[in-house]
C-alpha positions in Angstrom: 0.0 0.0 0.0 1.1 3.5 -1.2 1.1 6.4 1.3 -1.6 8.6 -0.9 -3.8 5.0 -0.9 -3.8 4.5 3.0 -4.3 8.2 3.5 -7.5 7.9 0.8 -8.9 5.4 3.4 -8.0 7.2 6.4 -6.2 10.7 6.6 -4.3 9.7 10.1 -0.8 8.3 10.4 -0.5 6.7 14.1 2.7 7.5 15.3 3.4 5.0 18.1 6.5 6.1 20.3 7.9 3.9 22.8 6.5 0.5 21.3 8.8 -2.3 21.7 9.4 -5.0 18.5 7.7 -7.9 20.8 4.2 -5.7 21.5 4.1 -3.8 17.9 1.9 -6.2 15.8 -0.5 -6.6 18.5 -1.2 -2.6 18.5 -1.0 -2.4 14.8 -3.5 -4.9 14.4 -6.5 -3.0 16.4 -5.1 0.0 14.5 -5.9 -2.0 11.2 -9.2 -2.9 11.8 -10.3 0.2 13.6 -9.6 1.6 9.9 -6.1 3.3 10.7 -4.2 2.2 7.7 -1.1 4.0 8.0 2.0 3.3 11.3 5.4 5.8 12.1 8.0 4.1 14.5 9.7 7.2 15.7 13.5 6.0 15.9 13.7 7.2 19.4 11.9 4.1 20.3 13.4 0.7 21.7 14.9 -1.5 18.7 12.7 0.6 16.5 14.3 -0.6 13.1 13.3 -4.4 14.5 9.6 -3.1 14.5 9.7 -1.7 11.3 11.0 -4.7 9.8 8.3 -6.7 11.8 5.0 -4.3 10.5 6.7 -4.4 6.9 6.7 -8.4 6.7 3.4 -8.9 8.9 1.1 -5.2 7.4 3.1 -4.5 3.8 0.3 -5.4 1.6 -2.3 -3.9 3.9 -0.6 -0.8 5.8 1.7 1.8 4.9 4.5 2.0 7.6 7.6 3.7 8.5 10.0 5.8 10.8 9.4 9.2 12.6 12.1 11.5 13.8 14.9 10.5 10.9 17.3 13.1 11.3 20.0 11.7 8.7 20.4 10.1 5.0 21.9 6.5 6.7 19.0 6.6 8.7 16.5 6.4 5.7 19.1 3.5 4.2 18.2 1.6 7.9 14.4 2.2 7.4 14.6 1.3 4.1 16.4 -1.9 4.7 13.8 -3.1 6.9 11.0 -2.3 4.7 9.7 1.2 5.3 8.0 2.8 2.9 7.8 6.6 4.9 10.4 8.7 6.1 8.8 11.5 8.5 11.4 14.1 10.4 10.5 16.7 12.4 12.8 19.0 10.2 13.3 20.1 6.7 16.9 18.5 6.1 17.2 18.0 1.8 19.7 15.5 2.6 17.1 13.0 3.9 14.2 13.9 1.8 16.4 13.5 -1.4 17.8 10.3 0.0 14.1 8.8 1.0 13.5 9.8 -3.2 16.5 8.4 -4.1 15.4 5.2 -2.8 11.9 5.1 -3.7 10.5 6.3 -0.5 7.5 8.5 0.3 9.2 11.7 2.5 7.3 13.9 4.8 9.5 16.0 6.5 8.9 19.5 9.2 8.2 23.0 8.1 6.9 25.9 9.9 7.7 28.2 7.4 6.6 29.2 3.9 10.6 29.2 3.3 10.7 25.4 4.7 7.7 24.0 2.7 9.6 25.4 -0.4 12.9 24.5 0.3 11.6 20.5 1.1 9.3 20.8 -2.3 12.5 21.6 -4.5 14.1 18.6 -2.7 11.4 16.5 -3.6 9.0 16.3 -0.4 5.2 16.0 -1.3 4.4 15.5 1.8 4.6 18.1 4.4 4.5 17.9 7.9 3.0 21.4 9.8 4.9 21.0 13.3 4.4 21.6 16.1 0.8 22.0 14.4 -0.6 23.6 18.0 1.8 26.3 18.0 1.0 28.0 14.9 -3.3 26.7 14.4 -5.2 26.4 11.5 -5.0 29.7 10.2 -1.1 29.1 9.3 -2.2 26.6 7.3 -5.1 28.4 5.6 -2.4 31.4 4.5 0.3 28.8 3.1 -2.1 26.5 0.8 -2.5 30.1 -1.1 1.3 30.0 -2.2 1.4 26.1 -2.0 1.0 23.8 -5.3 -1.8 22.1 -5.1 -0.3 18.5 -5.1 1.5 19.1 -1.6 -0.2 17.6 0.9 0.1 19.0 4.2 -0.1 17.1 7.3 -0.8 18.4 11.0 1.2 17.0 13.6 1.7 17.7 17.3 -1.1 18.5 20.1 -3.7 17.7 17.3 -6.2 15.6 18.2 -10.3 13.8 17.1 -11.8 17.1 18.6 -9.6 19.3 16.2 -9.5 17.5 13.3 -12.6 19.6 11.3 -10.9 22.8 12.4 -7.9 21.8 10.2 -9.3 19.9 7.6 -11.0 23.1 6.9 -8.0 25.2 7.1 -6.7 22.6 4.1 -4.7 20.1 6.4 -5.4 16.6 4.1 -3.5 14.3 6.7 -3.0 13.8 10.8 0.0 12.5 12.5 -1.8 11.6 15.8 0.8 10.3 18.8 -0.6 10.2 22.2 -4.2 10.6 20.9 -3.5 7.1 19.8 -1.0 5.4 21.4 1.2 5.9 24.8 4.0 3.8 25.8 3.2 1.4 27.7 -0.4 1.4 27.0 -3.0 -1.9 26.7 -3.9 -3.0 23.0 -7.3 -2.4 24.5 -6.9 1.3 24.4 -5.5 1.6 21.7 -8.4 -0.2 19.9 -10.5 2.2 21.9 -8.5 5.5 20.8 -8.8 4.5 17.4 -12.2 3.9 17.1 -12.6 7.4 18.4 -10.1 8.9 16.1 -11.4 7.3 13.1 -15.1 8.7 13.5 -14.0 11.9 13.4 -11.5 11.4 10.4 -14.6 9.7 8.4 -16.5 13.2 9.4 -14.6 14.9 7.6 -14.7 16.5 4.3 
């Protein structure tokens, strides 16, 4: 599955910090079938590049998945390695987002500024990643899709949550990197089945 294919069925990337390789498919599988089709392992985690490699073989077909918080081109060689198909920093770098290209790899990297959304678009970033979203609020986004091309896709990502999501879809946000709205370290599979639910009746009000 293609990133712009799992976003089509739901515009929310679960980004699941702190999982462990031995608990990962069990979370990804309530995420699955809650209708969450899309999974960053930020690479602060434990073993992260072990759970990559375990949602790649188990979700591939089914899921996109990646890595959050890649900072540096021979980490998008190590996500790519274990099967990753997204590369999502929390910075414009066009060493990474040329690399994640390079190697077939869907890049979404940070911007705040109009001056960072261009400068990852010349590198060859689609995607782009608004954060931290809750600092600068829907309206930042509203101004930018003016100067924007319309293919970018903008995503909204930090202290965004189910009861925000309308606000931002209608500011042109087309995608949601939801952490602790979804998933906590430590957490039971239970809540995270629960979270979802929650987080995908909103996404399906959208629009």
């Amino acid at each position: 599955m293609t990133l712009d294919e799992a976003l089509a069925h739901c515009p929310v990337v679960a980004i699941v910090r702190g999982v462990k390789p031995d608990e990962v498919l069990d979370h990804a599988t309530v995420l699955l079938e809650a209708g969450v089709f899309g999974v960053e392992v930020p690479l602060n985690s434990p073993d992260p590049i072990e759970s990559i490699r375990r949602l790649a073989a188990e979700f591939g077909v089914r899921m996109v998945v990646g890595a959050g918080t890649v900072l540096t081109p021979e980490r998008v060689e190590a996500v790519a390695g274990a099967g990753g198909r997204i590369v999502i920093s929390p910075n414009t770098q066009p060493s990474v987002i040329r690399r994640s290209v390079e190697l077939g790899l869907e890049p979404a990297p940070g911007f705040a500024t109009a001056s960072e959304a261009f400068a990852a678009i010349d590198a060859g970033a689609r995607h782009l990643k608004l954060f931290p979203a809750v600092t600068y609020g829907p309206s930042h986004v509203k101004q930018l899709r003016a100067v924007l091309p319309p293919e970018a896709v903008v995503w909204a990502v930090g202290g965004v949550g189910p009861d925000s999501m309308e606000a931002w879809w209608a500011a042109g946000a087309r995608a949601f990197g939801l952490g602790g709205e979804l998933y906590r370290a430590g957490q039971s599979v239970a809540e995270t089945r629960d979270k979802a639910s929650r987080v995908v009746e909103a996404a399906r009000a959208l629009g």
